[in-house]
N, CA, C and O atoms as a CHARMM CRD file, in Angstrom:
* protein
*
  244
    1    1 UNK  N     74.12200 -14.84400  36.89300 PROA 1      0.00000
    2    1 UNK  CA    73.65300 -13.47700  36.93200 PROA 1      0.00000
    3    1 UNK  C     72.77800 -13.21900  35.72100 PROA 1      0.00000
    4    1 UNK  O     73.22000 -13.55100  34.62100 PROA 1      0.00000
    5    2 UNK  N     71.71200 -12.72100  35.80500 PROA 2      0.00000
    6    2 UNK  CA    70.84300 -11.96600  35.16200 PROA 2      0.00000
    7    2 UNK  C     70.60800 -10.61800  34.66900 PROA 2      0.00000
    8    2 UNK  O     70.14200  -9.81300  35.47500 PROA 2      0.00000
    9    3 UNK  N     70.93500 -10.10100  33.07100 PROA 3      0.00000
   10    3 UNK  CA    70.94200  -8.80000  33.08500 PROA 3      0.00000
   11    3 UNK  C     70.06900  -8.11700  32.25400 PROA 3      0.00000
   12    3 UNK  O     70.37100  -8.02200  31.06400 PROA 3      0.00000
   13    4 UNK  N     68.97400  -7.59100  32.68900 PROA 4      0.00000
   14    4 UNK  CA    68.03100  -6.99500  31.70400 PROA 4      0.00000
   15    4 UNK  C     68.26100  -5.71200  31.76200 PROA 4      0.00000
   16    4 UNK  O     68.62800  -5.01600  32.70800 PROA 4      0.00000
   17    5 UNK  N     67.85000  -5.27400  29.93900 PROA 5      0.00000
   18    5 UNK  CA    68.02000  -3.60400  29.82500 PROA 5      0.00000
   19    5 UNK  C     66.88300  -3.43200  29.17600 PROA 5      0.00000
   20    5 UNK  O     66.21900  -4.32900  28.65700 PROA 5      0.00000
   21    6 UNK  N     66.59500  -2.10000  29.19300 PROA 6      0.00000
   22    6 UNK  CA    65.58400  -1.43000  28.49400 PROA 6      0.00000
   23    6 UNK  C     66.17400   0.10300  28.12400 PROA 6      0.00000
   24    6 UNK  O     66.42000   1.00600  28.92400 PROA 6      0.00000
   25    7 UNK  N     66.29800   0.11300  26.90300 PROA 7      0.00000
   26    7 UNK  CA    66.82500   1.40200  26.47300 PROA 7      0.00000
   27    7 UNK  C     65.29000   2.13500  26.52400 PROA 7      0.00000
   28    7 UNK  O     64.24600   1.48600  26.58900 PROA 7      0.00000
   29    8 UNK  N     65.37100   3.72500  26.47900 PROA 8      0.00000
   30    8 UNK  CA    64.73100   5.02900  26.70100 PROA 8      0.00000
   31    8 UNK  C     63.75100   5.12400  27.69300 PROA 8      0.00000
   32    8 UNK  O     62.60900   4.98100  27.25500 PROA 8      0.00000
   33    9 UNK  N     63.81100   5.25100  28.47200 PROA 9      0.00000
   34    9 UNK  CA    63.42100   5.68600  29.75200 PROA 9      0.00000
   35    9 UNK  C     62.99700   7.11800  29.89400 PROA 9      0.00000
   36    9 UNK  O     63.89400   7.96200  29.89600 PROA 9      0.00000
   37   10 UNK  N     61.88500   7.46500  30.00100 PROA 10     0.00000
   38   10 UNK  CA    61.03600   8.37200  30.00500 PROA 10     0.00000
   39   10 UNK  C     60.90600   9.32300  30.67500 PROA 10     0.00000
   40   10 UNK  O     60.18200  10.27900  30.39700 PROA 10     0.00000
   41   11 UNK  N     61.73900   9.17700  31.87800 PROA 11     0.00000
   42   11 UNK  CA    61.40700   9.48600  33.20900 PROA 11     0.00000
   43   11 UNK  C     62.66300   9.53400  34.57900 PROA 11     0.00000
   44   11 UNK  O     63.08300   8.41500  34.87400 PROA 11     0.00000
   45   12 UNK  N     63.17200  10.54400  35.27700 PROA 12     0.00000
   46   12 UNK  CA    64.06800   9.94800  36.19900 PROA 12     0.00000
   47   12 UNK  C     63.90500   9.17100  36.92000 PROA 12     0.00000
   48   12 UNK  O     64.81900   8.48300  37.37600 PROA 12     0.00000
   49   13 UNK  N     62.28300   9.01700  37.33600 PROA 13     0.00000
   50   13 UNK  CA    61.83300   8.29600  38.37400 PROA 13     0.00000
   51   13 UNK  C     62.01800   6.67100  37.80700 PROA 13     0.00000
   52   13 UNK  O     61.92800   5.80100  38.67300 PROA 13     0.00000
   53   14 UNK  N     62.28100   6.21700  36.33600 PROA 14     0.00000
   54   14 UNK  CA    62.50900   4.96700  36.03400 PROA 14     0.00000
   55   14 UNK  C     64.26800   4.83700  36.38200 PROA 14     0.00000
   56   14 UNK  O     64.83000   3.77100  36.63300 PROA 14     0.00000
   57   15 UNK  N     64.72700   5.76100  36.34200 PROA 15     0.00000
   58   15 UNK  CA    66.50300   5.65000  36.54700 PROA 15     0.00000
   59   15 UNK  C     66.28100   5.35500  37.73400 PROA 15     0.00000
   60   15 UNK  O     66.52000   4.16700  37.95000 PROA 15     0.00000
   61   16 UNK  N     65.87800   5.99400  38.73100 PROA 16     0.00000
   62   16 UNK  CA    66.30900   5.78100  40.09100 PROA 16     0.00000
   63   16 UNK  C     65.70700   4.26700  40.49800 PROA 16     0.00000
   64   16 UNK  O     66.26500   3.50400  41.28600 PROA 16     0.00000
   65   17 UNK  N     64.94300   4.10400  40.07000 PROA 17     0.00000
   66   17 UNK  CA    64.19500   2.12400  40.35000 PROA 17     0.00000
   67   17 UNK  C     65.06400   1.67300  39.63200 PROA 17     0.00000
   68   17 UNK  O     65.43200   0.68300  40.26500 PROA 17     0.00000
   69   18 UNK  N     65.72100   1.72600  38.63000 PROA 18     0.00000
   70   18 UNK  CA    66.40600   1.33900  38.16500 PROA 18     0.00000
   71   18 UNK  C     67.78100   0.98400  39.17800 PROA 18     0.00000
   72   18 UNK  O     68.00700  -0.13400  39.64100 PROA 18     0.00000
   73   19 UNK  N     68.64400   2.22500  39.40400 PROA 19     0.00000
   74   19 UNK  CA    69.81400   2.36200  40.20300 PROA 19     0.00000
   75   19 UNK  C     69.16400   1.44900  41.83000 PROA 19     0.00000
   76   19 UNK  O     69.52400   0.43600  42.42900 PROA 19     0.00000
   77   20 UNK  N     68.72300   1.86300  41.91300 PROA 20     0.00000
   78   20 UNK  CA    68.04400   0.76200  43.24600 PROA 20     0.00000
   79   20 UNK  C     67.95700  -0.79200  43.33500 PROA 20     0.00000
   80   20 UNK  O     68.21200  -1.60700  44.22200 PROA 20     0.00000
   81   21 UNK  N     67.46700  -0.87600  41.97800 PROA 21     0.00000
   82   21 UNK  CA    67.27100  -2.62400  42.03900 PROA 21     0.00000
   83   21 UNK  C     68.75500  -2.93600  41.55000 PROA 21     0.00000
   84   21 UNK  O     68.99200  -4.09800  41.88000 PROA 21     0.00000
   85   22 UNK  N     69.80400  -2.40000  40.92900 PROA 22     0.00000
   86   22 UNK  CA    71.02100  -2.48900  40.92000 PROA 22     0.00000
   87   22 UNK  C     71.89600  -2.52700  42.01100 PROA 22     0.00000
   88   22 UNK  O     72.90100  -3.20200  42.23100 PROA 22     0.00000
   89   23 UNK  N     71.28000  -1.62400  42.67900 PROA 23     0.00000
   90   23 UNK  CA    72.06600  -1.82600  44.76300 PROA 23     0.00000
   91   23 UNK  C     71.95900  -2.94600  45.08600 PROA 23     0.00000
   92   23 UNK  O     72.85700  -3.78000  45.19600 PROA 23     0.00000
   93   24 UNK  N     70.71200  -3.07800  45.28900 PROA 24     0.00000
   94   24 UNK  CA    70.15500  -4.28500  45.85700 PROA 24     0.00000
   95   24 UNK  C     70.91500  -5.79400  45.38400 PROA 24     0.00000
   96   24 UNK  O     71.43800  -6.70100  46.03100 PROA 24     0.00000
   97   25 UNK  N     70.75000  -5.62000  44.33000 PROA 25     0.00000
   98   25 UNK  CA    71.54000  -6.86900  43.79400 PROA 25     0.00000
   99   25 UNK  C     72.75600  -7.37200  44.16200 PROA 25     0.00000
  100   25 UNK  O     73.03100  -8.54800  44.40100 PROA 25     0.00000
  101   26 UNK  N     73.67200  -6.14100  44.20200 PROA 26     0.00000
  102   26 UNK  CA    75.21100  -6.85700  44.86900 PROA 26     0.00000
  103   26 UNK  C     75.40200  -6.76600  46.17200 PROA 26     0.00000
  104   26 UNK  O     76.54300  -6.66700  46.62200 PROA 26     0.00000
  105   27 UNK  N     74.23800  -6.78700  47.01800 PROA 27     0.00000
  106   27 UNK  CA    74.33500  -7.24600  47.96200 PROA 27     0.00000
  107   27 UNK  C     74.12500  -8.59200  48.63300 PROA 27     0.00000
  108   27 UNK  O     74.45000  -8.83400  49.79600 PROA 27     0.00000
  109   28 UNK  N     73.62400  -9.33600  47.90000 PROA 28     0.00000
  110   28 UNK  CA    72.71300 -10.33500  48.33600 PROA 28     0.00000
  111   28 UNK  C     73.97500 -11.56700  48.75800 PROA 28     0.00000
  112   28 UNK  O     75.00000 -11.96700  48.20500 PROA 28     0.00000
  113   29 UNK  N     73.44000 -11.80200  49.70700 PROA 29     0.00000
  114   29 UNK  CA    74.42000 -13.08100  50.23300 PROA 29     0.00000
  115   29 UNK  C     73.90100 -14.22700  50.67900 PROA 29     0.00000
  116   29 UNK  O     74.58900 -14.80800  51.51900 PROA 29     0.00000
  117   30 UNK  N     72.40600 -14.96900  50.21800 PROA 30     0.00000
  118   30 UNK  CA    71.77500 -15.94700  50.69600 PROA 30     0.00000
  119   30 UNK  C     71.27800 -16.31600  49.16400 PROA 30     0.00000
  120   30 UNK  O     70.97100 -15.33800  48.48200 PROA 30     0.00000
  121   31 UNK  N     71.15500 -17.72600  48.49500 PROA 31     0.00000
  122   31 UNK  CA    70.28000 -17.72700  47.38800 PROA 31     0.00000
  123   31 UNK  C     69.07700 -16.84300  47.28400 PROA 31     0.00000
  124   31 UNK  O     68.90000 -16.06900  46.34300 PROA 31     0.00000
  125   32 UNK  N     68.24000 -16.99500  48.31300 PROA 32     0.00000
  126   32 UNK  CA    66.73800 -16.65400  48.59100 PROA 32     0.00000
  127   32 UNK  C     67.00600 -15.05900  48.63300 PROA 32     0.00000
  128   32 UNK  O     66.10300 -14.43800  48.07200 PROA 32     0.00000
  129   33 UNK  N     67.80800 -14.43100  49.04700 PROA 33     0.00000
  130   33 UNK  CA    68.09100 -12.97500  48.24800 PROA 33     0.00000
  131   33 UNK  C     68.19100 -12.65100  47.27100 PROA 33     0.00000
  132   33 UNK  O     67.50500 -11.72000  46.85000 PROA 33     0.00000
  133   34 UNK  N     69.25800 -13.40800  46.37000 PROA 34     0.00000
  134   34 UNK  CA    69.48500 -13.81400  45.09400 PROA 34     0.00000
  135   34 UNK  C     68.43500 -13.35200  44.29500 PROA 34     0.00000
  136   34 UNK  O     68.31900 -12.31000  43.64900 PROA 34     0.00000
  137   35 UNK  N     67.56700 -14.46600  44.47800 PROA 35     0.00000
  138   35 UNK  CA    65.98800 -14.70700  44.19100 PROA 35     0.00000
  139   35 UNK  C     65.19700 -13.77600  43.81900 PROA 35     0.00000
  140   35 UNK  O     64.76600 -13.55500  42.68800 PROA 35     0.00000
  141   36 UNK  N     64.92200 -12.97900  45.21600 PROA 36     0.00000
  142   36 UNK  CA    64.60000 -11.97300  45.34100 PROA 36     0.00000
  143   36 UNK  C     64.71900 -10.77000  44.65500 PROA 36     0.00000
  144   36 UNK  O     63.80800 -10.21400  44.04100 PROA 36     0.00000
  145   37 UNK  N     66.19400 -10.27000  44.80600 PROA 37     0.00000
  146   37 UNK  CA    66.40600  -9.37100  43.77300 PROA 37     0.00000
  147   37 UNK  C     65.98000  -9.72500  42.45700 PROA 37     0.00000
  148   37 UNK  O     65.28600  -9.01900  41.72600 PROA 37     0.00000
  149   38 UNK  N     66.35600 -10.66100  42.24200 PROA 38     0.00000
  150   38 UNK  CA    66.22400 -11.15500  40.61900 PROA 38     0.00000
  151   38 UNK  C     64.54600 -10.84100  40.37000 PROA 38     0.00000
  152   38 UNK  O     63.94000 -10.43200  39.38000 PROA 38     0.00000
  153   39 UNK  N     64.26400 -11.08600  41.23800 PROA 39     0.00000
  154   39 UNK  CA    62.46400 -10.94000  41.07600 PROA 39     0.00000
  155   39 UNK  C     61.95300  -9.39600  40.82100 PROA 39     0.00000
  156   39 UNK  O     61.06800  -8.91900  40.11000 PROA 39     0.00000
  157   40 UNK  N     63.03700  -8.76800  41.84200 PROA 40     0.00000
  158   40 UNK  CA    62.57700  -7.33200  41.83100 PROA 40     0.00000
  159   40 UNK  C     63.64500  -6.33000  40.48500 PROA 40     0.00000
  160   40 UNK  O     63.62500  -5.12100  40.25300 PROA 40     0.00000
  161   41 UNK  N     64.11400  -6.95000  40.11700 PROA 41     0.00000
  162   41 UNK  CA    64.80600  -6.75100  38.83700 PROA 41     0.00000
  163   41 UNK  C     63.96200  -7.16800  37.22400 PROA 41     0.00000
  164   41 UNK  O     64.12600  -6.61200  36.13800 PROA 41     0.00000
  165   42 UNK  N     63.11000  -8.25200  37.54600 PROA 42     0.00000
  166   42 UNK  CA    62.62000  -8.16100  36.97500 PROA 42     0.00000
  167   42 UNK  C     61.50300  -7.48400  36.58400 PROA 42     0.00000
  168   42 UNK  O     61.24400  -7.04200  35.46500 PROA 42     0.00000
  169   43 UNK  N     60.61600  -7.41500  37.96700 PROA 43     0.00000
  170   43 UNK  CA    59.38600  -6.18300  37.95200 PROA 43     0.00000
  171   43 UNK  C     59.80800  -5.15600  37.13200 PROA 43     0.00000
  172   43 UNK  O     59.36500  -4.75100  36.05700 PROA 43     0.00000
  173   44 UNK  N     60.63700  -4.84000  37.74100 PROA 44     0.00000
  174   44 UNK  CA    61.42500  -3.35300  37.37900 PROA 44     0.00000
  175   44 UNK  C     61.55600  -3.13000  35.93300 PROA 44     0.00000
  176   44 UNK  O     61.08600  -2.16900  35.32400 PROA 44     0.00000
  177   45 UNK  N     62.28100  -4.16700  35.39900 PROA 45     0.00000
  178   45 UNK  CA    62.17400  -4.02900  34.14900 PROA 45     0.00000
  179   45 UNK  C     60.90500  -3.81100  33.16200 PROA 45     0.00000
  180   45 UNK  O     60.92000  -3.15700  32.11900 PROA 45     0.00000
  181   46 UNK  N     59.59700  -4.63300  33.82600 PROA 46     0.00000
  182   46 UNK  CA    58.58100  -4.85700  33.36200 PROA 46     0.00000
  183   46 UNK  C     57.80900  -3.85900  33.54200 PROA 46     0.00000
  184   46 UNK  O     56.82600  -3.72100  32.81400 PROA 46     0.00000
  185   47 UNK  N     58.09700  -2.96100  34.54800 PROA 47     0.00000
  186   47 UNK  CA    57.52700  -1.45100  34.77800 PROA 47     0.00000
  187   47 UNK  C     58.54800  -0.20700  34.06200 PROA 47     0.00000
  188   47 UNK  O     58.25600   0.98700  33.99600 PROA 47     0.00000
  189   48 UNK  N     59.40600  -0.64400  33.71900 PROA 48     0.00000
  190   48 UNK  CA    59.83600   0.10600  32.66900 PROA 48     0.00000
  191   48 UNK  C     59.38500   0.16000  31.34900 PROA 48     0.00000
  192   48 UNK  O     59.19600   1.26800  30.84800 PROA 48     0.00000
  193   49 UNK  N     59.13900  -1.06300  30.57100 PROA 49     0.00000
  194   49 UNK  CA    58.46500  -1.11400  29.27300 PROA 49     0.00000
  195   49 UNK  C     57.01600  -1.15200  29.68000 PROA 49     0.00000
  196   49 UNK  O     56.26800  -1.05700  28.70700 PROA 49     0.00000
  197   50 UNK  N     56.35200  -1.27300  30.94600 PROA 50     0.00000
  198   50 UNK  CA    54.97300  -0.92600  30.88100 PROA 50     0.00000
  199   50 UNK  C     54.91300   1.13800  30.52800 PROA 50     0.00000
  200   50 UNK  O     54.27800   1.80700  29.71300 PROA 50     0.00000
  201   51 UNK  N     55.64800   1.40800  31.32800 PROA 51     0.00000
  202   51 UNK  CA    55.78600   3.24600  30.90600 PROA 51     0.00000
  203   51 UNK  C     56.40500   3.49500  29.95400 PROA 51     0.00000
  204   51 UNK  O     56.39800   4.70800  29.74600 PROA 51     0.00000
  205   52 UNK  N     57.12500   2.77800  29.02800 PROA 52     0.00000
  206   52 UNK  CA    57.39400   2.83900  28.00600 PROA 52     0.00000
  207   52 UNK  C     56.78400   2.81700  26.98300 PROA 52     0.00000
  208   52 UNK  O     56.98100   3.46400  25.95500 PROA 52     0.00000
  209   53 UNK  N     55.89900   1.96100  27.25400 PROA 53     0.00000
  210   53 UNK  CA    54.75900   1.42600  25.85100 PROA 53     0.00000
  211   53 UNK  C     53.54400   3.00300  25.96100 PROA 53     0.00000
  212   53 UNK  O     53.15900   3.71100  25.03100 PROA 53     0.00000
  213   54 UNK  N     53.23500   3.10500  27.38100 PROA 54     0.00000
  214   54 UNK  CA    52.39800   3.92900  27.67200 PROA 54     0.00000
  215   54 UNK  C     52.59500   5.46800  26.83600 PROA 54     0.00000
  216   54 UNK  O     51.87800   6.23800  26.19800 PROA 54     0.00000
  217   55 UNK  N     53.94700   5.38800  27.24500 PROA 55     0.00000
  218   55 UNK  CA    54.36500   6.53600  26.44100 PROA 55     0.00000
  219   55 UNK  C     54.39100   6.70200  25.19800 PROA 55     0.00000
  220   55 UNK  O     53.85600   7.76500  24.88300 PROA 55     0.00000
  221   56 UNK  N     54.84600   6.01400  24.20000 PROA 56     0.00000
  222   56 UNK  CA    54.56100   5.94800  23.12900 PROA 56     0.00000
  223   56 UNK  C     53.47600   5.87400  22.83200 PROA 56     0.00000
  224   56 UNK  O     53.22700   6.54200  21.82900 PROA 56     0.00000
  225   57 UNK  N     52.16700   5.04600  23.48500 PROA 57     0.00000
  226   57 UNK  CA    50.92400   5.10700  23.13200 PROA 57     0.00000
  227   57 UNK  C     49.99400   6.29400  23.08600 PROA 57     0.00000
  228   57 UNK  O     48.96200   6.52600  22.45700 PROA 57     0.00000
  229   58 UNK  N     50.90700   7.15100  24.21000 PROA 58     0.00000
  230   58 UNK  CA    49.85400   8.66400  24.04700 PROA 58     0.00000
  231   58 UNK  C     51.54900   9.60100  22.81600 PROA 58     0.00000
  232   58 UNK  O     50.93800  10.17900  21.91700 PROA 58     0.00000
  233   59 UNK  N     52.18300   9.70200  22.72200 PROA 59     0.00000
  234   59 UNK  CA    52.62300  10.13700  21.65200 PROA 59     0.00000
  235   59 UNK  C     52.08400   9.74500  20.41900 PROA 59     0.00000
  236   59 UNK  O     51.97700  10.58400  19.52400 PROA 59     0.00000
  237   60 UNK  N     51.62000   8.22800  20.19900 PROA 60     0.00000
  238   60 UNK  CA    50.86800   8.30200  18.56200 PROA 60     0.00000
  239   60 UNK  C     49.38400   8.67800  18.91200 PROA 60     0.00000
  240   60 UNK  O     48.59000   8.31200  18.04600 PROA 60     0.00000
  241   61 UNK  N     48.85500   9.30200  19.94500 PROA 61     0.00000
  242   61 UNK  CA    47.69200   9.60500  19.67800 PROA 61     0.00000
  243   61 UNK  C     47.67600  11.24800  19.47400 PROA 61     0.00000
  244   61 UNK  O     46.62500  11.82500  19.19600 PROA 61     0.00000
């Protein structure tokens, strides 16, 4: 199992992708689901610190 976090979240709309790709995950009952989620767990994460960074970037301006 794979567990990525990203503390401060900007946004509800990052909780709820969040809580979603968390569903998704304990469901999976084939490797290639597995996979999958893991993939979309990772996006997720990576679109979290992409709006993360964003955010901070217009706060120091």
């Amino acid at each position: 199992m794979v567990l990525f976090t990203v503390s401060g979240c900007t946004n509800q709309e990052e909780i709820e992708v969040q809580n979603k790709n968390e569903t998704q995950s304990n469901r999976a009952s084939t490797p290639a689901e597995s996979i999958k989620n893991i993939k979309n767990n990772v996006q997720g994460t990576l679109d979290q610190i992409k709006a993360r960074d964003e955010y901070q970037q217009e706060l120091a301006n």
